[in-house]
VEXPASE-329530 format. One record per residue (C-alpha): x, y, z; residue in one letter. Coordinates in steps of 0.2 Angstrom, whole numbers, plus 5000, padded with zeros to 4 digits. Layout:
BEGIN
+------+------+------+------+
!    x !    y !    z ! rest !
+------+------+------+------+
!    X !    Y !    Z !    A !
...
+------+------+------+------+
! end
This chain:
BEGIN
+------+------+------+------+
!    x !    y !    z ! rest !
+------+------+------+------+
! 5287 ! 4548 ! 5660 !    X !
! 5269 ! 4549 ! 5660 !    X !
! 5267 ! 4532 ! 5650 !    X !
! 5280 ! 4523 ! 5661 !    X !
! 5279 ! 4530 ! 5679 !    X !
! 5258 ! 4536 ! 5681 !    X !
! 5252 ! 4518 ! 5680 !    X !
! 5242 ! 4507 ! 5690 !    X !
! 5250 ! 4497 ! 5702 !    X !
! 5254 ! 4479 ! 5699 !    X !
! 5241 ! 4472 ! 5711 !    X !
! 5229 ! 4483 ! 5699 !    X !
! 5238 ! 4478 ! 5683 !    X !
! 5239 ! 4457 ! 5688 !    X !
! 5219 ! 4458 ! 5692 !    X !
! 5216 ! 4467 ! 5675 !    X !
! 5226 ! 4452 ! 5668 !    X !
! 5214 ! 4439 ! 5674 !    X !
! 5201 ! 4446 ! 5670 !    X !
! 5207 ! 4448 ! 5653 !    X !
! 5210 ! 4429 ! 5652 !    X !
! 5196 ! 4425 ! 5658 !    X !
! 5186 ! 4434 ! 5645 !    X !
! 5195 ! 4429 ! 5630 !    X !
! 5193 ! 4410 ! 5638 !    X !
! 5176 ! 4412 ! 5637 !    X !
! 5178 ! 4421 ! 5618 !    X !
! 5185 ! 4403 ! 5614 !    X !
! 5172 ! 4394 ! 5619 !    X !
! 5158 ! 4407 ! 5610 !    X !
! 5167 ! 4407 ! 5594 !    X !
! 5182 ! 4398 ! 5593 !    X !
! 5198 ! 4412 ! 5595 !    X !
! 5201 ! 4425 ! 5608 !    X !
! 5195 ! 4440 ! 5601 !    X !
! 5183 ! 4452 ! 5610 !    X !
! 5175 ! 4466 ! 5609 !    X !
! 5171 ! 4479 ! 5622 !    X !
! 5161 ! 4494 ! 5625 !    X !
! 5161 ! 4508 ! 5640 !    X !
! 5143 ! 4515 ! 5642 !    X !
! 5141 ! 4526 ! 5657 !    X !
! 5122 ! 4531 ! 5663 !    X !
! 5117 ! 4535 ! 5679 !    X !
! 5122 ! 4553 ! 5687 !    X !
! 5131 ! 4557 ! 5671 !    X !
! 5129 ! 4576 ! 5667 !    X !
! 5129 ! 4573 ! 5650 !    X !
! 5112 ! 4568 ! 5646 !    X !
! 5115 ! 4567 ! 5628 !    X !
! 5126 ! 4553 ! 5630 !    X !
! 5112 ! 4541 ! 5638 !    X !
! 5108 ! 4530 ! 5624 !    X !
! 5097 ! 4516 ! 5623 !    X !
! 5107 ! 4500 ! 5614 !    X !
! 5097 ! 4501 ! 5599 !    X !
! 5104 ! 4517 ! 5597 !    X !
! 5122 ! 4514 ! 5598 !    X !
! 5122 ! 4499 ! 5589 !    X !
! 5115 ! 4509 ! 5576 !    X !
! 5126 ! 4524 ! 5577 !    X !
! 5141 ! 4507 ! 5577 !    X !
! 5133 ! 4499 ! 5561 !    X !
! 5131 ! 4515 ! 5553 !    X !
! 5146 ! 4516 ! 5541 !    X !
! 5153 ! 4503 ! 5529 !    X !
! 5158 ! 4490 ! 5541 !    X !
! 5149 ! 4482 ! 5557 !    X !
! 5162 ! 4489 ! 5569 !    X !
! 5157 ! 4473 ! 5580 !    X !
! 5151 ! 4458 ! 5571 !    X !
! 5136 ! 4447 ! 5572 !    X !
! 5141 ! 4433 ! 5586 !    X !
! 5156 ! 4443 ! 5595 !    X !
! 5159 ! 4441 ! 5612 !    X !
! 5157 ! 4460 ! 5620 !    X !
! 5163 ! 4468 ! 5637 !    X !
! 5151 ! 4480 ! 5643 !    X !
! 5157 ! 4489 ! 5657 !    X !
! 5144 ! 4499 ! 5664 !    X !
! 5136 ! 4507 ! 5679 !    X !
! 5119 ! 4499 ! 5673 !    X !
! 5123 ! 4480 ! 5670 !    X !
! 5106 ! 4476 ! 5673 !    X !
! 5098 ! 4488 ! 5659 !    X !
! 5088 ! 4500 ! 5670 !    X !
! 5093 ! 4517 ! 5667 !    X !
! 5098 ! 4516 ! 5687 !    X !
! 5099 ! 4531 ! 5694 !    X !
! 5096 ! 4540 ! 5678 !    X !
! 5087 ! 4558 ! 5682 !    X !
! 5075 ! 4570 ! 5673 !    X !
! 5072 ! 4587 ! 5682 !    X !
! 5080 ! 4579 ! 5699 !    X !
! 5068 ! 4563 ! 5698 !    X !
! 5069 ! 4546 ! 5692 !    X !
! 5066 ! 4543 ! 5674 !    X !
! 5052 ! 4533 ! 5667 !    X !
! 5053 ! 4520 ! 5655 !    X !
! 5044 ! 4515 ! 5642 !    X !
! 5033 ! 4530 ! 5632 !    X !
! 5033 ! 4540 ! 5648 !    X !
! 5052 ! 4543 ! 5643 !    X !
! 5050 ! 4548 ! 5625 !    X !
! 5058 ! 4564 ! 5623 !    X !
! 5066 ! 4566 ! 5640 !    X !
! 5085 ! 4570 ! 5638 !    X !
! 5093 ! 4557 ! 5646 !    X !
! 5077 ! 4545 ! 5651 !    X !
! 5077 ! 4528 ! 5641 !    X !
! 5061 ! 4519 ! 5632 !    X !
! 5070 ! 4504 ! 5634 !    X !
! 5085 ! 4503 ! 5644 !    X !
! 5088 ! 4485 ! 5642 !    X !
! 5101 ! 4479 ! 5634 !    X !
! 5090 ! 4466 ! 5623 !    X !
! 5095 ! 4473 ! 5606 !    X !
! 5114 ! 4469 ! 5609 !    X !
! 5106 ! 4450 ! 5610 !    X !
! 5094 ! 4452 ! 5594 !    X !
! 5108 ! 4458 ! 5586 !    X !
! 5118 ! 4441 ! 5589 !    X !
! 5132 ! 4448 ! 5602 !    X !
! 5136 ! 4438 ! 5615 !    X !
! 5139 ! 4452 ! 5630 !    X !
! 5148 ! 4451 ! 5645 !    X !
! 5146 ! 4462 ! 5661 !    X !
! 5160 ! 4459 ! 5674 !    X !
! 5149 ! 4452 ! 5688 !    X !
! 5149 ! 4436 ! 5673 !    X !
! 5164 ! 4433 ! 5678 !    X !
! 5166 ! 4438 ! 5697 !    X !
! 5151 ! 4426 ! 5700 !    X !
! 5164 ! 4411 ! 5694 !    X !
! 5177 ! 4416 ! 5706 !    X !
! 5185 ! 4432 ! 5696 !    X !
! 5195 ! 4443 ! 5705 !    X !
! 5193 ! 4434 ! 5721 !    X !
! 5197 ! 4442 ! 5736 !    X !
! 5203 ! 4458 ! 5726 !    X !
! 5197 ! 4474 ! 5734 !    X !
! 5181 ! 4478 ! 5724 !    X !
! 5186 ! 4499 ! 5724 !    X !
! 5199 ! 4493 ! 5710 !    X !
! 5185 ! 4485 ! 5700 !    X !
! 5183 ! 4502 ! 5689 !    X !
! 5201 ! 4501 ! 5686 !    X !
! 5202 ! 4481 ! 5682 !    X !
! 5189 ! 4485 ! 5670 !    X !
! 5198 ! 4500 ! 5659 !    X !
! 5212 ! 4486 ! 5660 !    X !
! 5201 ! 4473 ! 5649 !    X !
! 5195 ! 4489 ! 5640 !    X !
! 5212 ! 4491 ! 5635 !    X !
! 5216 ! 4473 ! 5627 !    X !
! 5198 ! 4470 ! 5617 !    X !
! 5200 ! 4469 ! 5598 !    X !
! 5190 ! 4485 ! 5597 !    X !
! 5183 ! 4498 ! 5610 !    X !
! 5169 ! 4511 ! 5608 !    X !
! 5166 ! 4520 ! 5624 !    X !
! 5156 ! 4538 ! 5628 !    X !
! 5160 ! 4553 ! 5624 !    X !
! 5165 ! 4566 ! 5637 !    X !
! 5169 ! 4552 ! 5648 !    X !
! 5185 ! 4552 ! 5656 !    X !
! 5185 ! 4533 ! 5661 !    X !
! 5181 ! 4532 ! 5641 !    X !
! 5195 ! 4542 ! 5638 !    X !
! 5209 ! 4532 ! 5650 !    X !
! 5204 ! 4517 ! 5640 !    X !
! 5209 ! 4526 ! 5623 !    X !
! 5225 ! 4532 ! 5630 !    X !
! 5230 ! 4513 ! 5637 !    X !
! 5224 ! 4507 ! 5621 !    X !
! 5237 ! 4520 ! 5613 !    X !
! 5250 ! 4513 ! 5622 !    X !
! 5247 ! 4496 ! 5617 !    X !
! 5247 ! 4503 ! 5601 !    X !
! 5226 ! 4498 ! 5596 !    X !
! 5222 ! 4518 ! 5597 !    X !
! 5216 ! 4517 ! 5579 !    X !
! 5205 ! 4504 ! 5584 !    X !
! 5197 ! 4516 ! 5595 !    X !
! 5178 ! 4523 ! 5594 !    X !
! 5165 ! 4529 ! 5603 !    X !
! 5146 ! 4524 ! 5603 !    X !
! 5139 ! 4542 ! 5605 !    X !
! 5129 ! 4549 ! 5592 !    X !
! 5139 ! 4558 ! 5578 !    X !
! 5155 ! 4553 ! 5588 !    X !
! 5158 ! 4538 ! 5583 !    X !
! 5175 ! 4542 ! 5570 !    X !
! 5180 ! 4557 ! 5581 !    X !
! 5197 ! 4548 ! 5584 !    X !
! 5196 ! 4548 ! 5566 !    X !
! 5199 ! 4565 ! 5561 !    X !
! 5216 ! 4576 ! 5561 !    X !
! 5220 ! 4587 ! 5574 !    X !
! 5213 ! 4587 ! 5590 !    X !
! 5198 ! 4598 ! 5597 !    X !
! 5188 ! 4602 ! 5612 !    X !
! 5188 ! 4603 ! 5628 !    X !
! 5205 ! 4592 ! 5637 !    X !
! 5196 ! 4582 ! 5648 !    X !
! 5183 ! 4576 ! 5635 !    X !
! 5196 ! 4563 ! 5627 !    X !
! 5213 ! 4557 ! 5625 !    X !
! 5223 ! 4561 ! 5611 !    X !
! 5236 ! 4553 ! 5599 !    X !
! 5248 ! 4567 ! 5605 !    X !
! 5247 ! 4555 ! 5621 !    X !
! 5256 ! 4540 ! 5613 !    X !
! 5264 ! 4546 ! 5597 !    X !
! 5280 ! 4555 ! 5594 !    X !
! 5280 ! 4573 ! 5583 !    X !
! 5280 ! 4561 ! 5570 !    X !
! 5266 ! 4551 ! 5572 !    X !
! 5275 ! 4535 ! 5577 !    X !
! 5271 ! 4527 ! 5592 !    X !
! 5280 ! 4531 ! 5610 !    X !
+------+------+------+------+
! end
């Protein structure tokens, strides 16, 4: 019931569509086949300061394991509240953060905000006003763009989003249902296999769960 009837509506659901087109469109013309990736990294007014991480960080905490969770020259979604890589609104003791050395060692306060070493490391990222710029999601109601954007979430190859974020944690449940789930992570320092591990733990509103799109037992909904 909660699968079938709680949905977006289909104004919501046909923007998330073309947005999704238009992103894999472009994956073709990057590097030849449709496949992208995608990340959700949330900054700003977050209360969870621990979760701010510079992109060196997270792709290291990505490329940490056996496998490079996103390959060199992938096409990567990065919805954000910080497309433009300045810790924007990001706040240590009620005051903006610094940057630079002036921020090493402040919980939630970025060195380097930027997004640069997504580049170095041969990723092609994406932010959504890439796309509304060529005519995207014309004349759609910009307060759906959150949604639209937990839609291409949704379709990428593989998603790794923040931990304790509940957008984050929408996109693992759509991604569930579309039966990916296992292709799910999250970029957050020792998190990054959490969906990997048996049962679930924590805190409800930290995550989705595979209880959320798999039967007693384990098949998919």
């Amino acid at each position: 019931m909660v699968r079938d009837y709680m949905r977006y509506t289909d104004i919501i659901q046909c923007a998330g569509h073309d947005l999704v087109k238009a992103i894999r469109e472009d994956a073709q013309r990057v590097n030849g086949g449709s496949d992208y990736y995608a990340l959700h990294v949330r900054r700003g007014d977050f209360q969870f300061k621990n979760t701010k991480l510079s992109a060196r960080q997270m792709l290291d905490n990505l490329n940490s394991g056996d496998e490079q969770l996103i390959p060199h020259g992938a096409l990567v979604y990065i919805s954000t509240d910080d497309p433009d890589g300045v810790c924007h609104k990001c706040l240590y003791k009620s005051k903006p953060c610094p940057t630079g050395a002036a921020a090493k060692g402040l919980l939630g306060c970025l060195e380097d905000p930027s997004w640069d070493a997504f580049r170095e490391a041969g990723w092609e990222i994406r932010f959504l006003k890439d796309y509304t710029k060529k005519g995207v999601l014309k004349n759609t109601n910009v307060n759906f763009f959150g949604m639209i954007e937990s839609i291409a979430c949704s379709r990428a190859k593989r998603f790794a989003g923040t931990f304790y974020s509940t957008f984050t944690g929408y996109i693992h449940r759509l991604r569930g249902y579309h039966g990916i789930g296992e292709e799910s992570f999250y970029h957050s320092s020792g998190r990054v296999n959490d969906l990997r591990s048996g049962p679930s733990y924590g805190y409800g509103f930290t995550r989705e769960w595979r209880s959320a799109w798999t039967d007693e037992n384990g098949e998919p909904i």
